[in-house]
MIDOSE-1310 file (N, C-alpha, C; in nm, 2 decimals, decimal comma, always signed):
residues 238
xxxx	+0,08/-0,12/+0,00/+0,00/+0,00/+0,00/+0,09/+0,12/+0,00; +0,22/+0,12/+0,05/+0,28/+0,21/+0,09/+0,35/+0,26/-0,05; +0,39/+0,14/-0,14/+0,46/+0,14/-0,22/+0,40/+0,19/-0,36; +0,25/+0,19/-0,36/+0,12/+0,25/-0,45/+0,12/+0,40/-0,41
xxxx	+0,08/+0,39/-0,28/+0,09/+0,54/-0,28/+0,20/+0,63/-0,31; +0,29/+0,58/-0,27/+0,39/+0,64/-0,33/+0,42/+0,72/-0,46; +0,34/+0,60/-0,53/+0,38/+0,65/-0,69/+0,27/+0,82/-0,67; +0,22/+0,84/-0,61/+0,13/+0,97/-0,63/+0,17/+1,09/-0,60
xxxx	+0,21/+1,00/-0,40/+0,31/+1,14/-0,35/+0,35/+1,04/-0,22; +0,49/+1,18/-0,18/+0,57/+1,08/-0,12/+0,54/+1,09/-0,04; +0,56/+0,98/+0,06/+0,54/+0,97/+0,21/+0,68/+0,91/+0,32; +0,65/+1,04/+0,44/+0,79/+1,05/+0,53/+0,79/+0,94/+0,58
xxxx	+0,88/+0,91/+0,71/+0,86/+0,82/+0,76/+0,76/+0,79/+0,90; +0,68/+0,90/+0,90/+0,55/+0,94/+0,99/+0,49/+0,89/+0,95; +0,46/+0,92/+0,78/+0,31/+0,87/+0,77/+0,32/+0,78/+0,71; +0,41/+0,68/+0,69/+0,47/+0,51/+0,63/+0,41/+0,47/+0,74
xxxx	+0,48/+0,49/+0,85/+0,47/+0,40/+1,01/+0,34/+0,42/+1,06; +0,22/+0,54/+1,01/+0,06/+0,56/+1,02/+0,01/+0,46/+0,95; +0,03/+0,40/+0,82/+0,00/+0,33/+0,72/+0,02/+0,19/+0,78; +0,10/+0,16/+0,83/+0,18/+0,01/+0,86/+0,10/-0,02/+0,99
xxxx	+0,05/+0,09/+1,04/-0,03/+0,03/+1,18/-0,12/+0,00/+1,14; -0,19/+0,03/+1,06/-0,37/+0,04/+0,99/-0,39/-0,07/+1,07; -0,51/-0,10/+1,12/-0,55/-0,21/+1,21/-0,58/-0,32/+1,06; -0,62/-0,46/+1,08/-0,62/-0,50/+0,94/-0,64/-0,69/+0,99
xxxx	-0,74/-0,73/+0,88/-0,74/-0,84/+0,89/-0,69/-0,91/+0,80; -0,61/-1,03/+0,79/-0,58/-1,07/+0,62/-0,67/-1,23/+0,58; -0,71/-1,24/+0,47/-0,79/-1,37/+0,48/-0,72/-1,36/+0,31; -0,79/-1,52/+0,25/-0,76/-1,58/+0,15/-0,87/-1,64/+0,13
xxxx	-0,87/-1,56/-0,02/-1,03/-1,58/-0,12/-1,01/-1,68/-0,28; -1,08/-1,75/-0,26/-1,08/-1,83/-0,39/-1,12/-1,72/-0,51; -1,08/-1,74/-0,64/-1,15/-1,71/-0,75/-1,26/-1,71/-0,77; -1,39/-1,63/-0,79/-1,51/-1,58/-0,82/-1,57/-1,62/-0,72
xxxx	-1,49/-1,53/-0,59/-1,58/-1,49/-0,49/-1,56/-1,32/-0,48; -1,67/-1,27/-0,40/-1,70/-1,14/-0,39/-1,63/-1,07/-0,30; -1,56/-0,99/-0,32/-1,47/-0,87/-0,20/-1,62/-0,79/-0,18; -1,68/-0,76/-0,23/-1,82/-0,66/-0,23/-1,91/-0,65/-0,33
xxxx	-2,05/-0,70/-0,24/-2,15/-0,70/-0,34/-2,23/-0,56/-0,33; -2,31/-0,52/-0,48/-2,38/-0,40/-0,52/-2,50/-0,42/-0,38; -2,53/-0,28/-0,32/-2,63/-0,25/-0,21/-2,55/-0,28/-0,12; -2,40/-0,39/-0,08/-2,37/-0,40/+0,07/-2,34/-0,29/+0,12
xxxx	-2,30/-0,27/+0,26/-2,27/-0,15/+0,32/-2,17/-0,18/+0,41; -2,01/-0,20/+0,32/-1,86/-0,23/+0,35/-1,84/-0,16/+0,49; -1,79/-0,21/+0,61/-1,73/-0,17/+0,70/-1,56/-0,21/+0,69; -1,55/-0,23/+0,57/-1,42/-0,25/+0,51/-1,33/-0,19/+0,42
xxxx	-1,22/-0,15/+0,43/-1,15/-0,17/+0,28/-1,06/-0,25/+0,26; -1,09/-0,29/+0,13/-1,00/-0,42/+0,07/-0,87/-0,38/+0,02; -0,74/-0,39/+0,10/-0,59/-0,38/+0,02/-0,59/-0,55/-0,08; -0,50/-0,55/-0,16/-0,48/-0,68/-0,24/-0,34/-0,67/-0,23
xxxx	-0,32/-0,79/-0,12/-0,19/-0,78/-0,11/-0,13/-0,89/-0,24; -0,19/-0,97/-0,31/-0,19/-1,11/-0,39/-0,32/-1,10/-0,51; -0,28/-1,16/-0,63/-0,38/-1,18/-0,72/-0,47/-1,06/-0,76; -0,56/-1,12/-0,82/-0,61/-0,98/-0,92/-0,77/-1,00/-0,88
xxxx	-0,87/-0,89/-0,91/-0,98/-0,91/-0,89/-1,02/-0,78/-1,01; -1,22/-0,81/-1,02/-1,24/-0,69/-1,09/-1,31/-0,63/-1,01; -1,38/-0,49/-1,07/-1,51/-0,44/-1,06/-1,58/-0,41/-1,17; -1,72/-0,47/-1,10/-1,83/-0,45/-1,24/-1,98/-0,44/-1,19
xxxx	-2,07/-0,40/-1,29/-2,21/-0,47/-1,23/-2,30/-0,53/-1,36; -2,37/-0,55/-1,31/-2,50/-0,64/-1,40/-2,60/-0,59/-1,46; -2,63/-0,58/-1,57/-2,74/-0,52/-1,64/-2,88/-0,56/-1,56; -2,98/-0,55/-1,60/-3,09/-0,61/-1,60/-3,13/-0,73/-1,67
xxxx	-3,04/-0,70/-1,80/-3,03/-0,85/-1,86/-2,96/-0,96/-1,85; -2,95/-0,94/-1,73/-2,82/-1,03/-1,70/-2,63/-1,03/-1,73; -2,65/-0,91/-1,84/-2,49/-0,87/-1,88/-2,43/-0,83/-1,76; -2,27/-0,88/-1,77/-2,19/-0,82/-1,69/-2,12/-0,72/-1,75
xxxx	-2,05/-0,58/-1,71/-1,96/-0,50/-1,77/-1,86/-0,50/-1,64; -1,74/-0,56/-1,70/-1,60/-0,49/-1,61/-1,59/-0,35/-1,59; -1,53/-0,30/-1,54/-1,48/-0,15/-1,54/-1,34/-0,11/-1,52; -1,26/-0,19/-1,43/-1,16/-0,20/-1,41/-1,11/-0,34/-1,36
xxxx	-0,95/-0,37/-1,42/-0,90/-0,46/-1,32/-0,83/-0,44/-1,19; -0,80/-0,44/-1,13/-0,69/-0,42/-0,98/-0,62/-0,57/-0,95; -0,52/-0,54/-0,88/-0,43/-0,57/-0,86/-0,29/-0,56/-0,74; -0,22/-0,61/-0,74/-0,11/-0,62/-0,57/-0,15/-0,47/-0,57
xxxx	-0,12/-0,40/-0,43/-0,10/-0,23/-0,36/-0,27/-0,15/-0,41; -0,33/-0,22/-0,45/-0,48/-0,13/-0,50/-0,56/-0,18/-0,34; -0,60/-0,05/-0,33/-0,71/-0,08/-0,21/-0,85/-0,04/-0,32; -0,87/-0,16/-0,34/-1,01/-0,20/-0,48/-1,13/-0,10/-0,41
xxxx	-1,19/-0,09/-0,30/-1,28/-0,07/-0,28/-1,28/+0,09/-0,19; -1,16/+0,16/-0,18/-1,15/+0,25/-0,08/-1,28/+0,41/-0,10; -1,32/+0,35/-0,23/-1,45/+0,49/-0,26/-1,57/+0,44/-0,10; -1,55/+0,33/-0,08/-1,68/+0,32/-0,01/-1,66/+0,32/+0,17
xxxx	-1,55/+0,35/+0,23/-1,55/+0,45/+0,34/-1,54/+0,55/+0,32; -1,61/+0,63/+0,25/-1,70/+0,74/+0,24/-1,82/+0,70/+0,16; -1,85/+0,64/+0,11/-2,00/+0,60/+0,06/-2,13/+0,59/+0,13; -2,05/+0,45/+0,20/-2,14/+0,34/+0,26/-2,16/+0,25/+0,22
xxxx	-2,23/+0,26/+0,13/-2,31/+0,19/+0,03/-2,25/+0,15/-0,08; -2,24/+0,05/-0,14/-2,14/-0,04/-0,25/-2,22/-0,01/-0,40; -2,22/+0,04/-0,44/-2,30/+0,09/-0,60/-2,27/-0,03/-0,75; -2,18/-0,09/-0,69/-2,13/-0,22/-0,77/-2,02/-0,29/-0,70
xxxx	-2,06/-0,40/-0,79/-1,96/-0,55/-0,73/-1,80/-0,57/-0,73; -1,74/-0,61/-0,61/-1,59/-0,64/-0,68/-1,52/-0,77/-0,66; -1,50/-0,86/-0,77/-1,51/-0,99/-0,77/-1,38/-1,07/-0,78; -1,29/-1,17/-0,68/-1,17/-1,21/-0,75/-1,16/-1,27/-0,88
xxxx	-1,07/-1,22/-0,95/-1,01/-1,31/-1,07/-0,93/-1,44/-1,04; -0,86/-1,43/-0,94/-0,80/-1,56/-0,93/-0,79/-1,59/-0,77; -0,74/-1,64/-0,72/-0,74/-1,64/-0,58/-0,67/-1,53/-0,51; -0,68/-1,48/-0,40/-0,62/-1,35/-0,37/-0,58/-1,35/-0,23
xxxx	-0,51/-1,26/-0,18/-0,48/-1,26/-0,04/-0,49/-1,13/-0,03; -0,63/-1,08/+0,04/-0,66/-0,90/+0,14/-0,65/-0,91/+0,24; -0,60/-0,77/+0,25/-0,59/-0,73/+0,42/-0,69/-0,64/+0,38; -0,80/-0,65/+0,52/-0,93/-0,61/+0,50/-0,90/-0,47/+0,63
xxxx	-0,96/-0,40/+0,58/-0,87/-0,23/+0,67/-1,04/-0,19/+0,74; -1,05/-0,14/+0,85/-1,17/-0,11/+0,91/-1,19/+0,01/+0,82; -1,28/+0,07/+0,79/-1,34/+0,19/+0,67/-1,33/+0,29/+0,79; -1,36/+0,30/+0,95/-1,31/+0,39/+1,05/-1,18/+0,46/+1,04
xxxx	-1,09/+0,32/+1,00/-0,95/+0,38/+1,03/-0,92/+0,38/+0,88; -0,96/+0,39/+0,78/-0,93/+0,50/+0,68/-0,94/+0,60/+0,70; -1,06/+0,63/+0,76/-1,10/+0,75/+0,76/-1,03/+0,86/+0,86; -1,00/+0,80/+0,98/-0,89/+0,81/+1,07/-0,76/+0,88/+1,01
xxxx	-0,72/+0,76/+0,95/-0,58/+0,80/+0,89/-0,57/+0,93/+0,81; -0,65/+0,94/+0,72/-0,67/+1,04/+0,62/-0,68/+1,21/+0,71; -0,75/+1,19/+0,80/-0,80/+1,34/+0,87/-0,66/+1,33/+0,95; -0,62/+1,23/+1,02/-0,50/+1,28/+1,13/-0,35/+1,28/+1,02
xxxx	-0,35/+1,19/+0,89/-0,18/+1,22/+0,79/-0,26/+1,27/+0,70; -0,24/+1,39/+0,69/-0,29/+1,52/+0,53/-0,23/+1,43/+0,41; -0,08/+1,38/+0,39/-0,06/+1,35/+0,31/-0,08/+1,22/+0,27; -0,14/+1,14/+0,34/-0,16/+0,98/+0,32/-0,31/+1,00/+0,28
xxxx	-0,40/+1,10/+0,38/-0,50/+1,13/+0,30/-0,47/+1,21/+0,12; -0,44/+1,26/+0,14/-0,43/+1,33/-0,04/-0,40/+1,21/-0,12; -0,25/+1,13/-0,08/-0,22/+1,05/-0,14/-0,36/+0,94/-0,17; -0,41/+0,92/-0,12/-0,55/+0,81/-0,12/-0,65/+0,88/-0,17
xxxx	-0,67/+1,01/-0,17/-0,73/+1,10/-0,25/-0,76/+1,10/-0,43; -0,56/+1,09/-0,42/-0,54/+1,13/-0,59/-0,55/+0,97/-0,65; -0,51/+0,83/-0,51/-0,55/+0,70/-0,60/-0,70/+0,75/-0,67; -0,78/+0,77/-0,60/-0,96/+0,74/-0,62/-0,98/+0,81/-0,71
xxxx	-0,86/+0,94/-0,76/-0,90/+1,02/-0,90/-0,85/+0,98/-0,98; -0,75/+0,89/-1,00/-0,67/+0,80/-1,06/-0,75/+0,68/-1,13; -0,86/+0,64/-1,01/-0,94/+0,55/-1,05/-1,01/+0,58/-1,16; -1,10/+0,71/-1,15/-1,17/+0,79/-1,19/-1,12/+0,82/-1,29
xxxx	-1,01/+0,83/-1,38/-0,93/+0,87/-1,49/-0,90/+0,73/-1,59; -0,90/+0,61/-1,49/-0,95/+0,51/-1,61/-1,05/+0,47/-1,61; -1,17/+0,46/-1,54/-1,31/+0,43/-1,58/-1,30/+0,56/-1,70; -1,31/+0,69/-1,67/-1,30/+0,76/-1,81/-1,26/+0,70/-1,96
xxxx	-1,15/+0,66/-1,94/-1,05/+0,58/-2,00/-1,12/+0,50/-2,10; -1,18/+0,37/-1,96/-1,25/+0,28/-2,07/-1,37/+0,33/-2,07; -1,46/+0,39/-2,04/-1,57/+0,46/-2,09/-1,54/+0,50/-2,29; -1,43/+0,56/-2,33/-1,38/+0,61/-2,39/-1,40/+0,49/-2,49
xxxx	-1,30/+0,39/-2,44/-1,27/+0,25/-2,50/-1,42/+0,23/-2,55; -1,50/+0,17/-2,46/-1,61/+0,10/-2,50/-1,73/+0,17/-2,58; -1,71/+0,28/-2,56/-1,77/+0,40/-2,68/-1,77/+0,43/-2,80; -1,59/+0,45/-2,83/-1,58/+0,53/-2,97/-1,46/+0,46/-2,99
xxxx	-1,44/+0,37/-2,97/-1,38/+0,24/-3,07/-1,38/+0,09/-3,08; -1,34/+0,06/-3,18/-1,36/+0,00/-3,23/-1,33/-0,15/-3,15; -1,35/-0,27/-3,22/-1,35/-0,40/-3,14/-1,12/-0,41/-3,13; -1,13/-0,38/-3,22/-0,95/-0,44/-3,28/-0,88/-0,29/-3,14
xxxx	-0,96/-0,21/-3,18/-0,87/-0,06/-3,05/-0,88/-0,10/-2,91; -1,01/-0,18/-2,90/-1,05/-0,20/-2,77/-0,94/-0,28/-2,70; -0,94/-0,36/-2,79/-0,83/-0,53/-2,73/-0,66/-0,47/-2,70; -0,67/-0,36/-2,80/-0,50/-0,31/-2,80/-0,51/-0,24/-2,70
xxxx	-0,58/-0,15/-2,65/-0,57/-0,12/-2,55/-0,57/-0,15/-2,43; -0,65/-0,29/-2,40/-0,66/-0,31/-2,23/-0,51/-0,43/-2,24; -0,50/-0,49/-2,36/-0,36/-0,51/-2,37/-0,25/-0,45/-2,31; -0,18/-0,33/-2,40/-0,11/-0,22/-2,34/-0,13/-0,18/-2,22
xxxx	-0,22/-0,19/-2,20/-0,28/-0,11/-1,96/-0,22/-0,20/-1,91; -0,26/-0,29/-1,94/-0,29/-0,46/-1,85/-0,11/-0,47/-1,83; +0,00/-0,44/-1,98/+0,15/-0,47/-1,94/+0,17/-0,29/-1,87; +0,17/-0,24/-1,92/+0,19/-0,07/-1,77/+0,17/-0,14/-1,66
xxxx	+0,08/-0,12/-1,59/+0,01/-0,18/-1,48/+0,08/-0,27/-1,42; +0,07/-0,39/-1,48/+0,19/-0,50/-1,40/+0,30/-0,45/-1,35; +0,35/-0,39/-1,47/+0,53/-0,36/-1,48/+0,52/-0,26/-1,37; +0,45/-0,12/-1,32/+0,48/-0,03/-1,21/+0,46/-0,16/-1,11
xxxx	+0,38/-0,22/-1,07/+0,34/-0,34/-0,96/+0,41/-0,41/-0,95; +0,53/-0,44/-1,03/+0,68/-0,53/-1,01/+0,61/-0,67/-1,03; +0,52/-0,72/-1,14/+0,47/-0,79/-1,11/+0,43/-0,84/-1,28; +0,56/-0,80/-1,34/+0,55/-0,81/-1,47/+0,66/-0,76/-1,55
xxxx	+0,67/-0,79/-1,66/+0,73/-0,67/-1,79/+0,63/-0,62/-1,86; +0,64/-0,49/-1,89/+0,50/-0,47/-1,99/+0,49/-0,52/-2,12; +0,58/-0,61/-2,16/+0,56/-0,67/-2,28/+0,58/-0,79/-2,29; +0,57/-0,85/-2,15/+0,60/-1,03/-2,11/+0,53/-1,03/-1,98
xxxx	+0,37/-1,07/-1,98/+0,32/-1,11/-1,88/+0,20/-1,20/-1,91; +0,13/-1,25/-1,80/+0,03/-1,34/-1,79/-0,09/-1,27/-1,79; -0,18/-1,25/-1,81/-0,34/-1,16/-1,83/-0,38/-1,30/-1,79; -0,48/-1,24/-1,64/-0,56/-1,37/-1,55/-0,68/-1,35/-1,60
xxxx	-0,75/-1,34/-1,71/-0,86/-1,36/-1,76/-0,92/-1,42/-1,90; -0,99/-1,52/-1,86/-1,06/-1,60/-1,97/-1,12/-1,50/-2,10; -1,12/-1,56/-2,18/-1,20/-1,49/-2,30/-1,34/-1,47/-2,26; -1,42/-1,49/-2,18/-1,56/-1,48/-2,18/-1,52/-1,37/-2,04
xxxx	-1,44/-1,34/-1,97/-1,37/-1,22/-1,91/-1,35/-1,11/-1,97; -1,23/-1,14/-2,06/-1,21/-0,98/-2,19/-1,34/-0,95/-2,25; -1,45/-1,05/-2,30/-1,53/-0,98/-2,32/-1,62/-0,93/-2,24; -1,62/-0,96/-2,16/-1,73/-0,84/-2,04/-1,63/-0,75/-2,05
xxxx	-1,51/-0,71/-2,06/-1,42/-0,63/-2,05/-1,44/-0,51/-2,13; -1,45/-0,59/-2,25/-1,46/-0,49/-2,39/-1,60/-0,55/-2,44; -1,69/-0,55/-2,40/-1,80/-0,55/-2,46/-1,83/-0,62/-2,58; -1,77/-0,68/-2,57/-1,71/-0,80/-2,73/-1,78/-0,95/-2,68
xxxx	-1,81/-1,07/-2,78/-1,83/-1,19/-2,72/-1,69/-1,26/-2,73; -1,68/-1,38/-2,66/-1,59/-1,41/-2,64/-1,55/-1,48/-2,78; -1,63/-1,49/-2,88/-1,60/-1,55/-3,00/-1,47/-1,43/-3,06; -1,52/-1,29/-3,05/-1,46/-1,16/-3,14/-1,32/-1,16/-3,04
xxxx	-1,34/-1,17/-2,91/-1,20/-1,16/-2,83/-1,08/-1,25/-2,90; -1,11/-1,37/-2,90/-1,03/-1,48/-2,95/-1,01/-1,45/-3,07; -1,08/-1,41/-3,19/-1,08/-1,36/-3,28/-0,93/-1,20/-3,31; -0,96/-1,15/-3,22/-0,89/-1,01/-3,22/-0,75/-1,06/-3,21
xxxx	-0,76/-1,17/-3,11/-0,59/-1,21/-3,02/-0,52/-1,27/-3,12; -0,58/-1,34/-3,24/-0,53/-1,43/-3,30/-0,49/-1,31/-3,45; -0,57/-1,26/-3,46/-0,50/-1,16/-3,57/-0,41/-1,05/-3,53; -0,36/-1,04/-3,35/-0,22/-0,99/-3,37/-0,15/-1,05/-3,38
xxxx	-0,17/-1,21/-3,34/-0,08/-1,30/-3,33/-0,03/-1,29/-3,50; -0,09/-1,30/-3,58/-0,06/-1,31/-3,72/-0,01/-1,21/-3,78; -0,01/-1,08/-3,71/+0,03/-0,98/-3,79/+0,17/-0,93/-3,69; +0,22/-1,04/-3,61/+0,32/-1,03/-3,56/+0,33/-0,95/-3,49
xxxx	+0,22/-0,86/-3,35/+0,20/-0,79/-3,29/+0,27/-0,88/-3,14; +0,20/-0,99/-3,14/+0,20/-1,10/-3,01/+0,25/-1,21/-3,03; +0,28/-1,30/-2,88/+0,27/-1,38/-2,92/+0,20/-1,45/-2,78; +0,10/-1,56/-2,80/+0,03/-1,59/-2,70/+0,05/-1,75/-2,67
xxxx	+0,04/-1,82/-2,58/+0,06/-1,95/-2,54/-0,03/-1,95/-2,40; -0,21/-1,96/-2,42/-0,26/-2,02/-2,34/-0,27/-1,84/-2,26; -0,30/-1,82/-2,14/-0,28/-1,66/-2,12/-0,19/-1,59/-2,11; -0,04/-1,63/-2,14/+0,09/-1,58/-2,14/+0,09/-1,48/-2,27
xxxx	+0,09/-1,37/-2,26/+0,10/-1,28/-2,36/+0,27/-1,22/-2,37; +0,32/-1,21/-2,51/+0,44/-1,15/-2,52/+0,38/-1,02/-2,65; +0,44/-0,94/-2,63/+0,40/-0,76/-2,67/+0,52/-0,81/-2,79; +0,53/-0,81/-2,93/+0,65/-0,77/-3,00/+0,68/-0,66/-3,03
xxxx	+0,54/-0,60/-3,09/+0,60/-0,44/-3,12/+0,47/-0,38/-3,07; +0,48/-0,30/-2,91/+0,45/-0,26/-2,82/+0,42/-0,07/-2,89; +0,48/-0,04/-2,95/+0,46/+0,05/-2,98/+0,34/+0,09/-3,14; +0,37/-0,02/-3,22/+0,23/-0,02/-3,31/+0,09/-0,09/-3,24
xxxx	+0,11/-0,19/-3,13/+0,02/-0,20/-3,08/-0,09/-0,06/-2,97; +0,02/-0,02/-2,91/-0,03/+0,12/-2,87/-0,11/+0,22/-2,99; -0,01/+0,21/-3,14/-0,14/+0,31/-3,20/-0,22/+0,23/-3,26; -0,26/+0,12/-3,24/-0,35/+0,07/-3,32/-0,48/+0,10/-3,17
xxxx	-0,44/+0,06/-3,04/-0,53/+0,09/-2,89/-0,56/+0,23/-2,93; -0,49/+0,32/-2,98/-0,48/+0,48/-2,95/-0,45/+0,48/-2,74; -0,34/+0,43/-2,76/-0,33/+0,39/-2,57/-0,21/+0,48/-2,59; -0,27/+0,60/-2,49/-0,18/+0,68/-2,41/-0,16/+0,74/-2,27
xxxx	-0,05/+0,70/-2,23/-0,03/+0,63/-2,11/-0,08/+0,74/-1,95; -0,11/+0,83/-2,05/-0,09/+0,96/-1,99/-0,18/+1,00/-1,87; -0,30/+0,91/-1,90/-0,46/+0,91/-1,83/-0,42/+0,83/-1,69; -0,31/+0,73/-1,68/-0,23/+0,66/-1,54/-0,20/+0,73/-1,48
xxxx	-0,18/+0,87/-1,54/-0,10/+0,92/-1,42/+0,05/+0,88/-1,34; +0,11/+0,82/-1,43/+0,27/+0,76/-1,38/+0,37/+0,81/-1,35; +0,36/+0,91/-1,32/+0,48/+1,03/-1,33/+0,64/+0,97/-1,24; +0,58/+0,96/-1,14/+0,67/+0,91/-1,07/+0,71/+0,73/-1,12
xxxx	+0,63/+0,65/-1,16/+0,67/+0,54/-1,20/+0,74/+0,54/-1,30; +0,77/+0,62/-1,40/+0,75/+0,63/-1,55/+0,94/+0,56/-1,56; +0,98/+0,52/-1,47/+1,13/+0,49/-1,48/+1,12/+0,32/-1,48; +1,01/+0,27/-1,42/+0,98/+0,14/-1,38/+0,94/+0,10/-1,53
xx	+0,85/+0,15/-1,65/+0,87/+0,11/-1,74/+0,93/+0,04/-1,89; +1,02/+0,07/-1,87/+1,16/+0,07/-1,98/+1,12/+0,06/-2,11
């Protein structure tokens, strides 16, 4: 957590050692179970110290839409010690290990360290800058832009998280996943992956993705990195 926030703004060694006390429980969640369901009312926030999870909700027709992935140092759910109230779901992708933070002593921390609060501030607008993002994605482009892009995030992302290369990593989601993702069926997803594979974009073995040329992939996404907000990370991606 310490090491996320960071990338926003720095923290001394006051408000590290505020952070590291956070009262906190840690448990271990199988794959497609719920960190938080839509209407609960979280007396929690979820850190991911392990594995990936999403957030999404459900149409009426039964559709799911992702919104984002998360991942290691993301406190997934921290909008809702101030909410209350959970406005959508946040589901693991693979098995996970949280430390579950009382939503009191968020709130705690934030009012007594100015800058731990700001820092947790600018994550949530950070958040807020890729739901934009894919809002964007799933709007005004195309199926082939869509895929290139959560591609390209998905290796950023890892790589600041030390938990990847951005152009050699594992994506923990099934094709009937990317398509809730990108609004695509899982027929067009497999479809998309396999015509980078051929036009010598990728190379794929099962969910192991390799990036070849990371940089035509990016303009084919129109993915620009800019909306992450990396400033401080921007050395971690080579």
């Amino acid at each position: 957590m310490i090491d996320k926030l960071q990338l926003w703004l720095p923290l001394d060694a006051r408000d590290q050692a505020a952070v590291l006390a956070l009262p906190h429980v840690v448990r271990t969640l199988r794959a497609q179970e719920y960190l938080v369901r839509e209407d609960d009312r979280p007396t929690n926030s979820c850190l991911l110290l392990s594995g990936f999870a999403v957030r999404h909700k459900i149409a009426g027709n039964g559709g799911r839409q992702i919104f984002s992935i998360h991942m290691k140092g993301d406190v997934v759910d921290l909008h809702n010690s101030i909410l209350r109230r959970a406005d959508h779901n946040v589901e693991t992708l693979t098995e996970v290990e949280v430390a579950l933070i009382p939503a009191d002593a968020i709130r705690k921390i934030a009012a007594d360290y100015p800058q731990v609060g700001q820092a947790m501030w600018y994550e949530t607008l950070v958040d807020a800058a890729i739901f934009r993002e894919w809002t964007l994605n799933l709007g005004r482009r195309d199926a082939r832009a869509r895929a290139a892009h959560l591609i390209c995030e998905f290796g950023v992302r890892l790589a600041v998280a030390g938990l990847g290369e951005k152009r050699d990593f594992e994506l923990p989601m099934t094709q009937e996943q990317l398509a809730d993702a990108l609004a695509l069926t899982s027929i067009h997803v497999n479809r998309m992956l396999k015509i980078f594979g051929q036009e010598g974009l990728i190379e794929r073995t099962k969910r192991a993705i390799r990036i070849l040329d990371f940089d035509q992939l990016a303009r084919i996404g129109d993915f620009d990195v800019r909306y992450l907000h990396l400033d401080r990370g921007s050395d971690l991606l080579g």
